[in-house]
C-alpha positions as CSV (number, residue, x, y, z in Angstrom):
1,X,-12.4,-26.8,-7.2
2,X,-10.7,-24.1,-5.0
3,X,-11.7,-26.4,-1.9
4,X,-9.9,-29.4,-3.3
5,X,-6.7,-26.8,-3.9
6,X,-7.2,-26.0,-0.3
7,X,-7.1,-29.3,1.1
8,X,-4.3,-30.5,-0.6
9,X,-2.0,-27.8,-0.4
10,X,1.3,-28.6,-0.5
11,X,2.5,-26.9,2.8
12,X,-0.2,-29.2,4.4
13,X,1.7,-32.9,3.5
14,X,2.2,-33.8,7.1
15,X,-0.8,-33.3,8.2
16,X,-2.4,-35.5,5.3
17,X,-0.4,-38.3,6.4
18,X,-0.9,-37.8,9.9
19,X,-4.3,-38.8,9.4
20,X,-3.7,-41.1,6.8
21,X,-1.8,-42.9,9.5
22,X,-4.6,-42.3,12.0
23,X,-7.2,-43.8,9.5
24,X,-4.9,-47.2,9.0
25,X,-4.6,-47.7,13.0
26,X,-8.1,-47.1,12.6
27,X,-8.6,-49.7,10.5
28,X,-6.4,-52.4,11.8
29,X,-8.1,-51.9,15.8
30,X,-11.5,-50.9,15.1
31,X,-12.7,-52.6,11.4
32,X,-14.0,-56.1,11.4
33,X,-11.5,-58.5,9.9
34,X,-11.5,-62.2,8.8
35,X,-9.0,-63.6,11.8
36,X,-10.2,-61.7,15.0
37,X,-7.0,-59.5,15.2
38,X,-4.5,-58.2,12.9
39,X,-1.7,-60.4,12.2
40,X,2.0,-59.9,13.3
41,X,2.8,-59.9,9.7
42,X,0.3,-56.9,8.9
43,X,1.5,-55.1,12.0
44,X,5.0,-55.7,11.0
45,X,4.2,-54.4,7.3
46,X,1.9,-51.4,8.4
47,X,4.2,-49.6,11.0
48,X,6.7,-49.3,8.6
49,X,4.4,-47.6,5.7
50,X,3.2,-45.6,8.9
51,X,6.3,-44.1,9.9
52,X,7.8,-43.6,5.9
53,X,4.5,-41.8,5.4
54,X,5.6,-39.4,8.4
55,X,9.5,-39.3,7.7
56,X,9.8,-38.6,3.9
57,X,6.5,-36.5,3.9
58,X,8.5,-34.0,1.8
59,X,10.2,-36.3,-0.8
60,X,7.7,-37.9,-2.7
61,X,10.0,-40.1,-4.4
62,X,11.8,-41.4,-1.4
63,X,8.0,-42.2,-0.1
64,X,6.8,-43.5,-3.7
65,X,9.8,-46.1,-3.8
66,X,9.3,-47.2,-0.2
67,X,5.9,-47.8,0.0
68,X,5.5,-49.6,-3.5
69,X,8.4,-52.0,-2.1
70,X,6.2,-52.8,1.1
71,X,3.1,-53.4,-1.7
72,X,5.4,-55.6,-3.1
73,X,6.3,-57.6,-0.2
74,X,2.5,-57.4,1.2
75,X,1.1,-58.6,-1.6
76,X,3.6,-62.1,-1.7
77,X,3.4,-62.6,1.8
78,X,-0.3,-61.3,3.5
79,X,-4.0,-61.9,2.0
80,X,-5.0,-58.4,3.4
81,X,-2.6,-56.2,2.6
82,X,-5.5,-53.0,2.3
83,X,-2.8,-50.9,4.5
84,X,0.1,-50.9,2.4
85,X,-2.0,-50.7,-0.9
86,X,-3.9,-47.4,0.2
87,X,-0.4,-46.1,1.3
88,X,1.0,-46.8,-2.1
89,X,-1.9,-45.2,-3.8
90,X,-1.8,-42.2,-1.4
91,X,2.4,-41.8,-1.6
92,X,1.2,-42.2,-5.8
93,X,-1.1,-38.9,-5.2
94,X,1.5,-37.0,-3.2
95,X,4.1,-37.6,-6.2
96,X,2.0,-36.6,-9.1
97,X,1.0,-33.3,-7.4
98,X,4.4,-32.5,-6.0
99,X,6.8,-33.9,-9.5
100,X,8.2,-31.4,-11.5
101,X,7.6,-32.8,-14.6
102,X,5.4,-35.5,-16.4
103,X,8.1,-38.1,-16.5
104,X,8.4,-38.9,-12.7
105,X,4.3,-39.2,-12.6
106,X,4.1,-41.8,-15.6
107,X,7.3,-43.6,-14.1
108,X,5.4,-43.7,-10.1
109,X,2.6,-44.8,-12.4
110,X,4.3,-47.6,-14.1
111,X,6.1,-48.5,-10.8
112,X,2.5,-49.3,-9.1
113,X,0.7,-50.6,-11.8
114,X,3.3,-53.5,-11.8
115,X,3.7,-54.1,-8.1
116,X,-0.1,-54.6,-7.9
117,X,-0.4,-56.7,-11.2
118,X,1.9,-59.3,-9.7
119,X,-1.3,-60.0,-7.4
120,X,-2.7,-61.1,-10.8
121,X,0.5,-63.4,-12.2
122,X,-1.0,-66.9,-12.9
123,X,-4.9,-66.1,-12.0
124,X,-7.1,-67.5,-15.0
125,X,-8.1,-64.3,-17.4
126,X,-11.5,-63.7,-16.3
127,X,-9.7,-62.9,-12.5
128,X,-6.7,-61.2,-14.2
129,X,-9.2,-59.2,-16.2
130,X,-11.0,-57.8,-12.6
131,X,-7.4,-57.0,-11.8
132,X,-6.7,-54.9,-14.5
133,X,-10.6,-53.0,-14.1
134,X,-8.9,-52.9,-10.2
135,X,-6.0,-50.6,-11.2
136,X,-8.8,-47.8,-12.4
137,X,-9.2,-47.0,-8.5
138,X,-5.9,-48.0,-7.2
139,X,-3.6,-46.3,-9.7
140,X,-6.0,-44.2,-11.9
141,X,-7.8,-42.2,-9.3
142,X,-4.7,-40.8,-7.4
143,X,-3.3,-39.9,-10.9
144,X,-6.7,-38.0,-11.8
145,X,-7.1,-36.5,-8.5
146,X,-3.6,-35.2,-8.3
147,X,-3.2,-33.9,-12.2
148,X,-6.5,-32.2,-11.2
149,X,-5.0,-30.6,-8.3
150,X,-1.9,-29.6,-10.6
151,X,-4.1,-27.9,-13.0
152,X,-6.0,-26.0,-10.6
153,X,-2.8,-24.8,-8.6
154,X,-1.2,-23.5,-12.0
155,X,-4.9,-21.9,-13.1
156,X,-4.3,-20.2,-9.6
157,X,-1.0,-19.1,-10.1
158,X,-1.3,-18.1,-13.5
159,X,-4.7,-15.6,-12.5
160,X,-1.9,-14.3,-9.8
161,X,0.7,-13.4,-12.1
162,X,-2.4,-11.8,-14.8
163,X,-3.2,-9.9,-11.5
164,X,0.2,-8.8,-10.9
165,X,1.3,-7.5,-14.3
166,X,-2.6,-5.5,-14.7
167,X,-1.2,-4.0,-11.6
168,X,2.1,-3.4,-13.0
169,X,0.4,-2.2,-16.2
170,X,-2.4,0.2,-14.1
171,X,0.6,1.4,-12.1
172,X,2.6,2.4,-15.0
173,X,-0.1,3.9,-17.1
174,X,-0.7,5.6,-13.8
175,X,2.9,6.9,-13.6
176,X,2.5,8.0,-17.5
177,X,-0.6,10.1,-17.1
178,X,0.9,11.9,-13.9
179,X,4.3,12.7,-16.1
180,X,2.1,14.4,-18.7
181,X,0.1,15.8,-16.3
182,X,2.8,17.3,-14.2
183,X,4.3,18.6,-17.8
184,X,1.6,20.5,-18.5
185,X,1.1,22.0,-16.0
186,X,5.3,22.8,-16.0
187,X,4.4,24.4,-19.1
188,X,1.3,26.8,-18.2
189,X,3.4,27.7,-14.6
190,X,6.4,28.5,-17.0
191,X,4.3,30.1,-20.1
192,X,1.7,31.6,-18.1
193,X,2.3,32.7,-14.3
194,X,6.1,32.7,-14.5
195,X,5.5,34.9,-17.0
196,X,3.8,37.4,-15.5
197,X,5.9,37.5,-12.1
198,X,9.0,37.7,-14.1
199,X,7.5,40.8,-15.8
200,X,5.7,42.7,-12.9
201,X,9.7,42.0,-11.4
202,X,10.9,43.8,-13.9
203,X,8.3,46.3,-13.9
204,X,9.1,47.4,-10.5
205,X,12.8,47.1,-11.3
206,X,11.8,49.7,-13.3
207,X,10.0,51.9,-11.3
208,X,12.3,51.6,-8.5
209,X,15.3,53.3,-10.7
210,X,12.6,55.9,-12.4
211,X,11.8,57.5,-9.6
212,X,14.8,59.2,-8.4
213,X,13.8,60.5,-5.0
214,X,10.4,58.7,-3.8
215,X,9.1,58.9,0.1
216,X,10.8,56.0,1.8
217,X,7.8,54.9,2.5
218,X,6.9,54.1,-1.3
219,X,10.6,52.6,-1.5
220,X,10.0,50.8,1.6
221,X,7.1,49.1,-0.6
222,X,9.1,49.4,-3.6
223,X,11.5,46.8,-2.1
224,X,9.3,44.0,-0.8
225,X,7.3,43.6,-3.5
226,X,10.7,43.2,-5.6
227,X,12.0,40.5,-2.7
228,X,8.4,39.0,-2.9
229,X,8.6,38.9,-6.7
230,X,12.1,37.5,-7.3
231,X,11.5,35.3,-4.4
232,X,8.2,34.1,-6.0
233,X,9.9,33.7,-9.3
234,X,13.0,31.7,-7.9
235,X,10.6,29.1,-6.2
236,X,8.4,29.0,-9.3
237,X,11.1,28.1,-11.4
238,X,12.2,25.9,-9.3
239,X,8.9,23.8,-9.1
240,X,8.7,24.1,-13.1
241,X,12.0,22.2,-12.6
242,X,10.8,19.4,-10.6
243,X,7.9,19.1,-12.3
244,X,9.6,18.4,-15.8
245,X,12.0,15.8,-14.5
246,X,9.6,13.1,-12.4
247,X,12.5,10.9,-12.0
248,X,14.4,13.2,-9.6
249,X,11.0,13.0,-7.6
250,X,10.5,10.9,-4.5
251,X,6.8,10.6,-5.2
252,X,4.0,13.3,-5.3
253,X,5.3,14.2,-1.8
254,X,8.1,15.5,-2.9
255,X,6.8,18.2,-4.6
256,X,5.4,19.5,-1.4
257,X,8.5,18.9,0.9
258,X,11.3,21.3,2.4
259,X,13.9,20.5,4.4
260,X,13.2,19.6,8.0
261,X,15.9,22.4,9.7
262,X,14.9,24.8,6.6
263,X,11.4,25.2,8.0
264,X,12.3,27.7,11.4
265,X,13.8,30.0,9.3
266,X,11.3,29.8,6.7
267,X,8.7,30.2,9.1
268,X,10.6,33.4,10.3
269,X,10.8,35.0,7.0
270,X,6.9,34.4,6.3
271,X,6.5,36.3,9.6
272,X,8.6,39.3,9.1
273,X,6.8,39.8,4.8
274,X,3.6,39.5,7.2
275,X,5.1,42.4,9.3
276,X,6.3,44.5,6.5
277,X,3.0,44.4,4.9
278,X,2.4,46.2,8.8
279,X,-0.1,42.9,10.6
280,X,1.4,42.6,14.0
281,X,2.7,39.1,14.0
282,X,2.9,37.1,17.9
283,X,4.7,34.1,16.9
284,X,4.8,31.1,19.1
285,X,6.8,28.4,17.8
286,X,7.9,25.2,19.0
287,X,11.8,24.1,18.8
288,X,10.9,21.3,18.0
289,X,9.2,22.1,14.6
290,X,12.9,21.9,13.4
291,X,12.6,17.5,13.7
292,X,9.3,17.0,12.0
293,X,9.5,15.1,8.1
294,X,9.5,17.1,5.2
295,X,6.1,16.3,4.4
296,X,4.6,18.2,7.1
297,X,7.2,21.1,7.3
298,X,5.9,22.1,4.2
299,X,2.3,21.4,4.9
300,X,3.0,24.0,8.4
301,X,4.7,26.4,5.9
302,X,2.2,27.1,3.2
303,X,-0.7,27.4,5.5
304,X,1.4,29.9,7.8
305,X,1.8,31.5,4.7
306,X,-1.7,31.7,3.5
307,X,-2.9,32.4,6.9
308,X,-1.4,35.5,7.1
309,X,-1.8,36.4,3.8
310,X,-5.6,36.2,4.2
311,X,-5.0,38.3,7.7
312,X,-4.2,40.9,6.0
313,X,-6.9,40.9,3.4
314,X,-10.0,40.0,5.3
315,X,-8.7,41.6,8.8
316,X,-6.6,44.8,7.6
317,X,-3.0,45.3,7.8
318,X,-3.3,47.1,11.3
319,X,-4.7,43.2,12.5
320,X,-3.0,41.8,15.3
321,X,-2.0,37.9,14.3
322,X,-1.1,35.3,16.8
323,X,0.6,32.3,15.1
324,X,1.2,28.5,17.6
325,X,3.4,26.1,16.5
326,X,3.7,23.2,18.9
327,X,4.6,19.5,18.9
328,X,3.0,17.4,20.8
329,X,3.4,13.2,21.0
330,X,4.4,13.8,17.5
331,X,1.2,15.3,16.2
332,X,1.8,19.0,15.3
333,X,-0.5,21.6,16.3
334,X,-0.8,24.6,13.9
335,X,-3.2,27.7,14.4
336,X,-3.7,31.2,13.8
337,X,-6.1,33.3,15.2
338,X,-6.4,37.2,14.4
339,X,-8.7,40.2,15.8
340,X,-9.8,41.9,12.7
341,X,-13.2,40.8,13.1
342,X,-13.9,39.7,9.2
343,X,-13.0,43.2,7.9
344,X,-11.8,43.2,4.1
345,X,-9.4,46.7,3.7
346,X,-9.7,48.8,0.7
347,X,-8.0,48.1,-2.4
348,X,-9.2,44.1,-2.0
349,X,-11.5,42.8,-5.4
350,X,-14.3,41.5,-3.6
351,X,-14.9,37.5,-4.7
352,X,-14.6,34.0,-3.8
353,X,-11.2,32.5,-3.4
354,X,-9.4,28.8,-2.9
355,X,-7.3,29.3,-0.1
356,X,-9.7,27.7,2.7
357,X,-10.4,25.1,0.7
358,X,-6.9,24.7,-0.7
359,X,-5.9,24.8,3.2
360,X,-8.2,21.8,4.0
361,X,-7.1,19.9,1.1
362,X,-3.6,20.5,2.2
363,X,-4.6,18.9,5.5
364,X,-6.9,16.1,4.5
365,X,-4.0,14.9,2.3
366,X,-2.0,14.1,6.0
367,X,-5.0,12.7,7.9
368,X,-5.9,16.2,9.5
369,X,-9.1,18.1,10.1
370,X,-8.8,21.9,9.3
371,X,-11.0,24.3,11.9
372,X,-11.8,27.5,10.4
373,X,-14.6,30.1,11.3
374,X,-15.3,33.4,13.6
375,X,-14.3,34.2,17.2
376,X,-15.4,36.8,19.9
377,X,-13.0,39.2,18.3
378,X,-12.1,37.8,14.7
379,X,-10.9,34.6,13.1
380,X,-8.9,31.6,14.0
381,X,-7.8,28.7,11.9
382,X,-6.2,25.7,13.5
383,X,-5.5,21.8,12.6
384,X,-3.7,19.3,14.4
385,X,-1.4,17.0,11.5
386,X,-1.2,13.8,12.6
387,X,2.1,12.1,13.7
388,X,1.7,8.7,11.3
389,X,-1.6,9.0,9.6
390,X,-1.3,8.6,5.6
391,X,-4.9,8.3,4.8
392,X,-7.3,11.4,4.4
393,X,-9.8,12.4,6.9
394,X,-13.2,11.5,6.2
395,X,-14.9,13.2,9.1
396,X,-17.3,15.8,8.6
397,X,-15.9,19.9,7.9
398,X,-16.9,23.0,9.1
399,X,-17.9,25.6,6.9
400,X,-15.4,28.5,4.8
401,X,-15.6,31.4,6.3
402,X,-17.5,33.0,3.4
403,X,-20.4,30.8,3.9
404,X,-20.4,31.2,8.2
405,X,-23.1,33.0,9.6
406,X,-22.2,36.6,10.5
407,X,-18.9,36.9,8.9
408,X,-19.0,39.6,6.4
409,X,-15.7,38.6,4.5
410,X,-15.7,36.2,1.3
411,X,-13.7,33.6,1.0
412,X,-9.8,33.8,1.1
413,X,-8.0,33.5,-1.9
């Protein structure tokens, strides 16, 4: 039955009687009648129910009335009144699938069925009778058609609204299993890893006051790895934080966003831990960088930051790094390249690690393509983040640099 809803849709009316109207001009110029042409008094009755059809296409009632009267007056004064009949019948369709309620359907209903049984008043029974059976196409069929219609249009609207609240339900479940989530893992970062950063804090604290007179070189040390620590802690707290109150959260986004004008500075600061840990940093970054969206700010932060992290452990802290920033028609344009040529330094636990593939997830997630593998004279990783693309990359990756031919160094962590 969705064809029938289809056809008769209610935004559709005019059209319906458009060619309803063509149909009864069709009928009065081309179809055979008794009297070799219409008659002034059919012409005079039709154009009328032609032109109500058009005007009052949108108030059923107005149309119901008008073309009933016109019945009425057809029927007393024409013998083929076929025109105005079929327009009250159709105008009787229009109102029972447009009515609000029942009672204005059974009241058009009434209205008809005693404008065309006064065709009937004073025939003998048997005539009367084939009347009456009459009325089962002329008043019962619109009726049927258009409570049909009715039914299927609210069958339609009510598998919409099931549709809708499934979402609304899916969505919210959704929204439920990503608050636990997120609080679980609030409580393993707080019970677990903050933990242990807040204690090997402390534990340099320690060591930084016990030894009384060390080389500056070992207080040098002594110092960063207390920054890094306290820093670490202070952002790790700060993510338990968000993660235990979703409703301060704009989204999963949020969790990964920084402020656009933060990121410059940020960016600096990664660089200069990257040169106290003794890499040679060349740093070329865009001004622009200081415009793009959150989203991305942070995206370009982290993998500086793991870039140069796993610099130093695969290429040695004597590597020389070379860090591009640039904006370009709005896409942003991130690599790293250094010249350690794969080698892992001493004091680095051999093993597999995420931070390739934590990268390129990273990257995927903004509709990017991370590049990472040898060069001539070391590494290089490099993406381009699109400027407006939401959806992740589905194009084929290249391999980690653990698993590239002729690259001795495992997997960043």
């Amino acid at each position: 039955m969705s064809w029938l809803v289809r056809l008769f849709d209610l935004r559709d009316t005019l059209v319906r009687m458009v060619l309803l109207d063509l149909t009864g001009l069709c009928y009065l110029l081309v179809v055979p009648h008794s009297t070799s042409t219409p008659t002034t008094a059919q012409w005079v009755l039709a154009v009328p129910a032609f032109a109500m059809a058009l005007a009052a296409h949108r108030r059923p009632v107005v149309n119901m009335v008008a073309q009933a009267a016109l019945l009425a007056v057809a029927i007393s004064l024409i013998d083929d009144f076929t025109i105005n009949q079929v327009g009250a019948s159709w105008a009787l369709l229009e109102m029972t699938m447009r009515a609000r309620g029942p009672r204005a359907i059974w009241l058009a209903t009434a209205l008809l069925v005693v404008v065309d049984l006064t065709d009937s008043i004073g025939d003998p029974p048997r005539r009367f009778a084939s009347g009456v059976v009459g009325l089962a196409v002329e008043v019962g069929v619109p009726v049927l058609l258009g409570l049909v219609i009715r039914a299927n249009r609210e069958l339609g609207r009510q598998a919409v609204e099931r549709a809708l609240a499934e979402q609304r339900q899916h969505e919210s479940e959704s929204r439920a299993a990503r608050a636990d989530e997120r609080s679980a893992i609030a409580r393993e970062l707080h019970d677990v890893v903050a933990h242990h950063v807040a204690s090997m804090v402390l534990r340099v604290g320690v060591a930084r006051h016990v030894l009384t007179d060390p080389d500056p070189r070992v207080a040098e040390v002594f110092d960063d790895v207390h920054g890094t620590g306290t820093a670490a802690l202070a952002e790790l707290r700060r993510l338990v934080a968000v993660l235990r109150n979703p409703d301060g959260v704009r989204g999963d986004a949020a969790l990964t966003a920084i402020e656009p004008t933060a990121l410059p500075a940020a960016l600096g600061a990664s660089i200069d831990r990257a040169r106290q840990a003794g890499i040679t940093v060349e740093a070329d970054l865009d001004p622009a960088i200081g415009s793009l969206d959150a989203v991305r700010g942070m995206a370009v932060l982290r993998l500086t930051q793991e870039a140069l992290t796993n610099v130093a452990k695969h290429a040695g802290t004597s590597a020389l790094a070379h860090l591009v920033v640039a904006v370009r028609d709005g896409a942003v344009h991130w690599e790293v390249a250094d010249n350690g040529r794969g080698g892992v330094p001493v004091g680095v636990p051999a093993g597999g690690g995420h931070g390739i593939t934590g990268m390129r997830e990273r990257v995927e997630v903004l509709g990017g393509r991370l590049d990472a593998g040898p060069t001539e004279t070391g590494w290089r990783v490099r993406t381009v983040l699109p400027a407006n693309a939401t959806e992740p990359s589905t194009r084929s990756l290249p391999r980690d640099r653990a698993a590239s031919a002729g690259s001795p160094a495992p997997e960043p962590a």
